[in-house]
N, C-alpha and C positions, 0 to 999 in steps of 0.2 A: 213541295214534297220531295222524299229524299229517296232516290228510286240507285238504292246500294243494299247491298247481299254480301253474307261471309256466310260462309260453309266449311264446317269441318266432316273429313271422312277420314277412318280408321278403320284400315278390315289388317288381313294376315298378310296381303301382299303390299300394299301403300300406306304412307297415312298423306294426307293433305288439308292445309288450310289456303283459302282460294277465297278474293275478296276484289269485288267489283264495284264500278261506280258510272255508268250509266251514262251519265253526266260531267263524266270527268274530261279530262284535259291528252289524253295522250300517254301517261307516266304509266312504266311499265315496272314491275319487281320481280323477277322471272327466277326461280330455282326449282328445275327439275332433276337435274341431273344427267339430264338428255341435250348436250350443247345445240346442235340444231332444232328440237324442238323447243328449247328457250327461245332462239331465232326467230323460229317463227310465231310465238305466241307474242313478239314485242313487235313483231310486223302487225300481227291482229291487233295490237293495243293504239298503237299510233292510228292505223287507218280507219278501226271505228271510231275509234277520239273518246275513253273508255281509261278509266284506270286502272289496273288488275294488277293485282298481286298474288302470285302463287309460291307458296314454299312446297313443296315433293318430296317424301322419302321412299323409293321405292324398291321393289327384289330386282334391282338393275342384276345382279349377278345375274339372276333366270332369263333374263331381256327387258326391252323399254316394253312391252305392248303393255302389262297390269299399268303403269305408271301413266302414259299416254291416255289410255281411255279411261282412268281414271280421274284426270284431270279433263278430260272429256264430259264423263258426268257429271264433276263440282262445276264445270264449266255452265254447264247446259242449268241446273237446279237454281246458278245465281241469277243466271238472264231470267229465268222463269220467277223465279222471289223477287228481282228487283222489279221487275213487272207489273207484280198485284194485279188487278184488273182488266190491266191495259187500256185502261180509257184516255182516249186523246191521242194515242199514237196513230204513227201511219198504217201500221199491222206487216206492209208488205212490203217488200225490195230487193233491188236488182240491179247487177251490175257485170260490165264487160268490161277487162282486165286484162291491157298487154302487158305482156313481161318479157321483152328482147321477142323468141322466134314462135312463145309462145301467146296465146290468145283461150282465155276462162272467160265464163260465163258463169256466176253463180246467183239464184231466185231463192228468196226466204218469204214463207208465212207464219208470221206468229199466230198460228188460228188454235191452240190447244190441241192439237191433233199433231200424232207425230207421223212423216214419213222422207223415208230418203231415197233419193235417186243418184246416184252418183260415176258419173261417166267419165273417167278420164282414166287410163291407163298410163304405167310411168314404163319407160324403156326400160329403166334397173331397178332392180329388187334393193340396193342399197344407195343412199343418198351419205357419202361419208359411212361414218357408221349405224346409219340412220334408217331403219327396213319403212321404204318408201309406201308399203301396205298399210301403216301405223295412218297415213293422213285422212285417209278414209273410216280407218277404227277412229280418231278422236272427231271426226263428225256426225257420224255416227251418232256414238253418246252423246255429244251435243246435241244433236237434235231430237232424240229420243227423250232427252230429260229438261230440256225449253219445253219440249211439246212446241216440236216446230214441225213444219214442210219445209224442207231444202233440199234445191237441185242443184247440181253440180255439172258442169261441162266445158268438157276440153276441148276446144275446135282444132286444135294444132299444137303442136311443141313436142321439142327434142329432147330439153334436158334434162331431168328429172327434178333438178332444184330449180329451176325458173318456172315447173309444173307447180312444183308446192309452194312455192311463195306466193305464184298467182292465183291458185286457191284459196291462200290464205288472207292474201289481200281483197281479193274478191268479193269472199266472204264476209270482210269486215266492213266494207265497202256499205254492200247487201243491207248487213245489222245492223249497221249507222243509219240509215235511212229508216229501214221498218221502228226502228224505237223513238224516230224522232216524232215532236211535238206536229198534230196536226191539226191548226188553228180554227178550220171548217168544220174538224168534226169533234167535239169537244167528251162526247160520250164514247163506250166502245163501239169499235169502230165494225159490226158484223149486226146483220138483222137478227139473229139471233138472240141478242141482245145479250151472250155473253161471250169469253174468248176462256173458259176455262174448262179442264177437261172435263 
């Protein structure tokens, strides 16, 4: 089964096409327009082992945040469409994430329910040119539009980019694990008996 998602969105402030593979390899296609958030979304592609492709065009004039959490949301709709069901997955995952002085924690549930917790504060408001606020808005959407649970926590760190990267990594870490195949439990994995909203 081919558990891959393409999403087009087009409103007044973005357009995006955004196209995931679950099952992929690692390979990353990144154009945002937001050089560090290209950065980081090809640190998310390697660490969950995932192939994404995102083209962006966004009101950069106005700032990155439309562009960010909007790619936040296609984000969030393909993990949920590549999904389907969710039978056979893990559901859950979780990972601790050094990065030099800093140390993340980040917990995913793919349970159809969305909520976010998200603790980490950055020293600077800018990362480059980069408003260091925006990593929280594109998790955010992402989990709002998975219909995930994700926690986020920052035990320690200085620098604001070794914060987001370990987020970021963290988080992919997290994803990789909950979507993988899990051999014991071959149906969805919630007594429930479903995982959709």
């Amino acid at each position: 089964m081919s558990r891959t998602a393409k999403i087009d969105r087009k409103t007044n402030e973005t357009e995006i096409t955004l196209e995931l593979n679950l099952d992929g390899s690692g390979k990353a296609q990144i154009q945002t327009g937001v050089g560090f958030f290209d950065h980081m979304l090809e640190l998310l592609t390697r660490h969950a082992v995932i192939d994404l492709s995102v083209t962006a065009k966004g009101d950069l004039h106005v700032d990155q945040h439309h562009t960010v959490e909007d790619v936040g949301i296609c984000f969030g709709q393909a993990i949920k469409q590549a999904l389907g069901d969710k039978a056979g997955i893990r559901r859950y995952g979780h990972f601790t994430l050094p990065m030099e002085e800093t140390l993340v924690t980040t917990a995913i549930d793919l349970s159809g329910r969305y909520f976010l917790v998200f603790n980490a504060d950055f020293p600077s408001q800018k990362i480059g040119e980069f408003d260091s606020e925006l990593v929280e808005d594109f998790w955010q959407a992402t989990a709002a539009n998975a219909l995930a649970n994700l926690h986020v926590v920052l035990h320690h760190g200085r620098n604001s980019h070794h914060i987001s990267e370990a987020i970021f990594k963290s988080a992919a870490r997290a994803l990789r694990m909950a979507v993988e195949a899990d051999p014991r439990m071959p149906g969805v994995p919630s007594t429930k008996g479903t995982l959709s909203a």
